[in-house]
C-alpha positions in Angstrom: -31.2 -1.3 22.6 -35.2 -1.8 23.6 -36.9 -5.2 23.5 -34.2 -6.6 21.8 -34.5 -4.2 18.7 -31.8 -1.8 17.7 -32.9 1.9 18.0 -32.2 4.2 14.5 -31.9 7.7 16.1 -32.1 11.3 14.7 -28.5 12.7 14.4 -28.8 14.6 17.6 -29.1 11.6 19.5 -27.4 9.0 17.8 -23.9 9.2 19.6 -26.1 9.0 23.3 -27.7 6.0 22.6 -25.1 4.1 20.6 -22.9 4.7 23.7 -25.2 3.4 26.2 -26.1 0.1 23.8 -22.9 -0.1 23.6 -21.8 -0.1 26.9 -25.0 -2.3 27.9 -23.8 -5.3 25.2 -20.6 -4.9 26.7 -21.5 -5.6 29.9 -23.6 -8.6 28.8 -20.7 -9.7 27.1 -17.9 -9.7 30.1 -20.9 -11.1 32.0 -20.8 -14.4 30.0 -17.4 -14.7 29.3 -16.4 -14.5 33.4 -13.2 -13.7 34.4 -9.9 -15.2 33.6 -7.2 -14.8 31.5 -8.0 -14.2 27.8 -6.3 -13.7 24.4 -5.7 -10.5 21.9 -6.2 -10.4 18.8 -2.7 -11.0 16.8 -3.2 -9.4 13.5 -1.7 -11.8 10.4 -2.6 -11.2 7.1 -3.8 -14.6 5.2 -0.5 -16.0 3.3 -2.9 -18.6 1.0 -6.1 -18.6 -0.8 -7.5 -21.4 1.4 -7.8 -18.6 4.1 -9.7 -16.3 2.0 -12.1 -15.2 4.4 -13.0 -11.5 2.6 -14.3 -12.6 -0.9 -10.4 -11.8 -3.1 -10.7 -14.9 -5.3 -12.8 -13.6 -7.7 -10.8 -10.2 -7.6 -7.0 -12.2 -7.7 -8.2 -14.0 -10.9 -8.6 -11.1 -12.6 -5.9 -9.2 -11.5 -3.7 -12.2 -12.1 -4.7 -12.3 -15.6 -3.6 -9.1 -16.3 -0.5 -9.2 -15.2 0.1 -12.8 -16.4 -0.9 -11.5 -19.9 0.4 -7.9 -20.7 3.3 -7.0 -21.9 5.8 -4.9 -18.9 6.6 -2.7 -18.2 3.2 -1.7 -15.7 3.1 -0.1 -12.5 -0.3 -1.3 -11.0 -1.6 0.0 -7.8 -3.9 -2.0 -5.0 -5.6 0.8 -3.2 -7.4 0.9 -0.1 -7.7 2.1 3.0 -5.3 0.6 6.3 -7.5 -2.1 7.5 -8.9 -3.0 4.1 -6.9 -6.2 3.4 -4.0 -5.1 1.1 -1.5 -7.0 2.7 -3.7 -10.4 2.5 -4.7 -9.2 -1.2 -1.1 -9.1 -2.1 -0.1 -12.3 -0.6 -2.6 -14.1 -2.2 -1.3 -12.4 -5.4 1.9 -13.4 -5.0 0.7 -17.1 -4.6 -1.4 -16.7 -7.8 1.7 -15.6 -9.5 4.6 -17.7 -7.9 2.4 -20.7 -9.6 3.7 -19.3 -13.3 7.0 -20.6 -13.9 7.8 -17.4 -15.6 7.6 -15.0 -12.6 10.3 -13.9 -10.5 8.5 -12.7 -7.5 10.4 -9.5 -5.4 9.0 -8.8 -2.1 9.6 -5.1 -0.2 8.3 -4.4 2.9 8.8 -0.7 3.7 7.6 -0.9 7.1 10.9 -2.3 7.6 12.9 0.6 6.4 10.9 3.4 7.5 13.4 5.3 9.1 16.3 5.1 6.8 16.3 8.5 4.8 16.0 7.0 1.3 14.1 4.1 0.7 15.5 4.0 -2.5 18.8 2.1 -1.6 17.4 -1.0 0.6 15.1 -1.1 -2.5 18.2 -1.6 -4.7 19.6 -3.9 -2.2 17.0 -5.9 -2.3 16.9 -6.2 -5.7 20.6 -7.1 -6.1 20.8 -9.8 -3.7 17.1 -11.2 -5.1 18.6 -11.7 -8.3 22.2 -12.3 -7.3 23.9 -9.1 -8.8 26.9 -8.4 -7.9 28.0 -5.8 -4.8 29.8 -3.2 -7.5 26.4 -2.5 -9.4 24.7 -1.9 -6.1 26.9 0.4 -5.1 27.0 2.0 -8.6 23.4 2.1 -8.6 23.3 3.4 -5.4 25.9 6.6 -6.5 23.5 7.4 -9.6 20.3 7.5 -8.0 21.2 10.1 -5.1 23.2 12.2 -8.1 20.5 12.2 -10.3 18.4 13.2 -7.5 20.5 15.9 -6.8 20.8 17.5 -9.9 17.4 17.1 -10.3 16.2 19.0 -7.0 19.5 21.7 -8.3 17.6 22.3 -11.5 14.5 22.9 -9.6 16.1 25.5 -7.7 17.6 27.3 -10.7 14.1 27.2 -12.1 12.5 30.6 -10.7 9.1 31.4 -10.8 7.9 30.0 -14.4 5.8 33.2 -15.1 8.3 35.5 -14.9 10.7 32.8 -16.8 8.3 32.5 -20.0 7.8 36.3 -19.7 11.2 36.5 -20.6 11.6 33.9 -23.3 8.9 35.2 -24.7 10.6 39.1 -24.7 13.4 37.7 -26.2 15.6 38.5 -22.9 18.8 37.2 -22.5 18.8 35.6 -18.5 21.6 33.3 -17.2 19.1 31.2 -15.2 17.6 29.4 -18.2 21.0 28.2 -19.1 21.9 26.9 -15.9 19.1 25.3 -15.9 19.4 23.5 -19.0 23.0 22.2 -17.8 21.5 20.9 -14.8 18.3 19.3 -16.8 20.7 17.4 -19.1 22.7 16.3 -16.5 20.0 14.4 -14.6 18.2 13.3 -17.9 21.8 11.5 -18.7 22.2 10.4 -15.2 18.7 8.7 -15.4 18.9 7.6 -18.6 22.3 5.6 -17.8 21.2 3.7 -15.1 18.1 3.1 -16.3 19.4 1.2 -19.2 21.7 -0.4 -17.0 19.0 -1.5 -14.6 16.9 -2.6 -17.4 20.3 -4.9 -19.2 21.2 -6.8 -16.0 17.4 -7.0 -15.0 16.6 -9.2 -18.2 19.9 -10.8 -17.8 19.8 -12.1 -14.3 16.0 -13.1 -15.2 16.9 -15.3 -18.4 19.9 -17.0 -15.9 16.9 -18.0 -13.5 14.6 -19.1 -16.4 12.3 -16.1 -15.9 10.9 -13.4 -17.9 9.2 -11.4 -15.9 9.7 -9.6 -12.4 7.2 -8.6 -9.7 8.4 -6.4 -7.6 5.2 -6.0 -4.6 5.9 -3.0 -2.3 3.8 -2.8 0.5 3.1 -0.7 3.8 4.4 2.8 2.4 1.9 4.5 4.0 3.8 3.8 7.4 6.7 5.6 5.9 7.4 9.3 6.2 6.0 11.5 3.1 9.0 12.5 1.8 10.6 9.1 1.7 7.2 7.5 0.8 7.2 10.1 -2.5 10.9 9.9 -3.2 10.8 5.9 -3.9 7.2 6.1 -6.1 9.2 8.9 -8.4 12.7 6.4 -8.5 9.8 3.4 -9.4 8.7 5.7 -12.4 11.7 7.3 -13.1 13.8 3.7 -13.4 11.8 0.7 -12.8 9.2 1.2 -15.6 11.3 -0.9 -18.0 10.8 -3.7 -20.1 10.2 -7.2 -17.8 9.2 -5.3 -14.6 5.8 -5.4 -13.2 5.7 -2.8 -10.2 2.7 -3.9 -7.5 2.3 -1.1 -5.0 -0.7 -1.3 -2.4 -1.0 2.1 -0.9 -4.1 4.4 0.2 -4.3 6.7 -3.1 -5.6 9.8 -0.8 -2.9 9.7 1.9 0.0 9.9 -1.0 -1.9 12.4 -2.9 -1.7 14.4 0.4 1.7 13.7 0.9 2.7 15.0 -3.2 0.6 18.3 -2.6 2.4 18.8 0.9 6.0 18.3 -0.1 5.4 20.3 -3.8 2.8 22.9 -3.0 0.3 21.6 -5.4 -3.0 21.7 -5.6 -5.0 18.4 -3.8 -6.2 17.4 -7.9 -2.9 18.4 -9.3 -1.5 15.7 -6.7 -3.9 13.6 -7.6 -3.0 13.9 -11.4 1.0 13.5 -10.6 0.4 10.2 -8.8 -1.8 9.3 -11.6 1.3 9.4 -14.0 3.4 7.8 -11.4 0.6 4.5 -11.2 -1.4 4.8 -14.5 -3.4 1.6 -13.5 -4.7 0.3 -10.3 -7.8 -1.8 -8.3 -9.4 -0.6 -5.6 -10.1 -3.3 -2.5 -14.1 -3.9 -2.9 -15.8 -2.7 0.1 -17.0 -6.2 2.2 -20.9 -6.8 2.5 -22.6 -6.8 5.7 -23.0 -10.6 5.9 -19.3 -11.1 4.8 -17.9 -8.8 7.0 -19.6 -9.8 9.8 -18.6 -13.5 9.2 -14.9 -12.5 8.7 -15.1 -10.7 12.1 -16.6 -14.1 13.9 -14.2 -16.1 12.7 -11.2 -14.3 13.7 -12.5 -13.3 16.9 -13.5 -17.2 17.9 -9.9 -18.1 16.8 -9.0 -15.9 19.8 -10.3 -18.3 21.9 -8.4 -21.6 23.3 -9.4 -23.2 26.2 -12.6 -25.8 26.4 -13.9 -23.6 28.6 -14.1 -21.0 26.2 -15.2 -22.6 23.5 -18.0 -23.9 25.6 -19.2 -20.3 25.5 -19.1 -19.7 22.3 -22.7 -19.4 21.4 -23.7 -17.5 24.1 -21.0 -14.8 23.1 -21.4 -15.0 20.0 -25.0 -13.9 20.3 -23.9 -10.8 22.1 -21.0 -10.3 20.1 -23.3 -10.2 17.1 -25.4 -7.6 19.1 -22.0 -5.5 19.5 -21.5 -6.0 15.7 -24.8 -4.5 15.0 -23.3 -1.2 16.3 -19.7 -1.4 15.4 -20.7 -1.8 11.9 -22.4 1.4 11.5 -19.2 3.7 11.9 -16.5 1.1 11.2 -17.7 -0.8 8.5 -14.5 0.0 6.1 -11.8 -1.4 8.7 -12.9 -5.1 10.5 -9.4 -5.1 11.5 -10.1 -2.2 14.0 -13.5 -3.7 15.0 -12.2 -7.3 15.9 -9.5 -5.4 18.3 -11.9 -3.1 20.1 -14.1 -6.4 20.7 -11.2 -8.0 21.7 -10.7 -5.2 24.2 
């Protein structure tokens, strides 16, 4: 910082002088806020679209409509980064879809149950005491999902290396493996297939006793949840809760869970890419926030912080260097405000 003018550096220098305007504005800024006792910043994602501070309305209307208007089943993504605003995107899209008589809205935070070893089963529990099923299909339900996921990693073992297999085939060879195989496959297609059509029977029933036709089910925060587990529930979503009357809302980052399929099956990054692809044909990427928007949202939130008169009788004074601070933060934080209103905080 120079006369009040922010410097625009060559690459070599740009992390020197950043730090030292940086630490400068600091400065200032403890300066005129004085000592005393001061508040963090307590992150809480907006619950209504009167606290739309980041510019959703526009984007919940048209999700809204699509959901409100297509025929289920859909599994639709909300990607973006952590930090972006999924969590207040889908609250407000709950909101805009709790006002249609017609919804049943299903809320699963996986944060919750990151450290069980299947998310799969407080899933199903969820959804048993949401729409008041009774305790012998969860525990049915429960049963048939880890078999079928067991004969379905079994098959995979029997299933050697697929060169070698078609070779074979093709040579006419006789080889015990493809058989086995086979038994397993049919196993876990009947296994799926059963409680799929179960699933998708007392789904529509409980839903027609409430006066409902359609289910949301919104998962969010699987990113906080282990690979494996984080994978295993996205395949039980496609493999059984892409049925007719189900609308599936997951907000994840796209590029962590890609990562996470290529890790845990030795693709290919694009192969991973593909398979999650099939597992969430549809999605809508966060729009990134403008300057003036962002910079806004960040002002706001960080003058909420403050509580005393005494504070508040600073406000424009810090809020001139905190809008000097913002200048910089912006330039290599711009895609998460969330982490820029706590390092201010700081």
């Amino acid at each position: 910082h120079r006369d009040g003018k922010f410097l625009h550096p060559g690459p070599e220098e740009s992390s020197k002088i950043s730090l030292k305007a940086l630490k400068k504005a600091t400065d200032e800024l403890k300066q005129a806020q004085g000592e005393g006792i001061f508040h963090l910043y307590e992150e809480q994602p907006i619950q209504r679209m009167e606290q739309d501070k980041l510019g959703f309305q526009d984007s919940i209307k048209v999700v809204s409509h699509v959901f409100t208007n297509i025929e289920p089943p859909l599994t639709f993504g909300i990607y973006g980064e952590w930090g972006t605003g999924r969590t207040s995107f889908l609250n407000l899209l709950k909101e805009s879809l709790s006002s249609h008589e017609n919804f049943k809205i299903l809320d699963f935070n996986s944060w919750i149950f990151k450290n069980e070893e299947n998310l799969v089963f407080p899933l199903l529990r969820t959804l048993q005491k949401e729409l008041e099923i009774t305790e012998s299909f969860y525990m049915d339900a429960k049963k048939t999902a880890l078999l079928s996921r067991i004969s379905f990693q079994e098959a995979m073992k029997t299933l050697y290396p697929f060169e070698e297999f078609a070779r074979e085939k093709q040579e006419g060879s006789s080889h015990g493996y493809d058989e086995e195989f086979l038994t397993h496959y049919d196993l876990w297609i009947d296994q799926v297939q059963s409680l799929k059509k179960h699933l998708s029977r007392i789904i529509k029933s409980k839903l027609t006793a409430q006066g409902k036709t359609r289910l949301a089910i919104f998962i969010d925060n699987l990113d906080l949840c282990p690979g494996h587990t984080a994978t295993n529930l996205l395949e039980f979503i496609y493999l059984y809760l892409n049925i007719p009357h189900c609308i599936n809302i997951i907000a994840i980052d796209p590029n962590q869970h890609a990562k996470n399929i290529k890790n845990l099956n030795g693709f290919k990054l694009s192969q991973a890419s593909r398979y999650l692809e099939r597992i969430i044909p549809y999605s809508f990427t966060l729009p990134l926030l403008t300057d003036f928007r962002l910079r806004n949202f960040i002002l706001d939130n960080i003058y909420e912080i403050f509580t005393s008169e005494e504070d508040v009788a600073k406000w424009d004074s810090l809020r001139r260097k905190i809008d000097r601070l913002l200048t910089i933060y912006l330039e290599k934080e711009k895609e998460n405000p969330k982490k820029i209103i706590k390092e201010l905080n700081i």
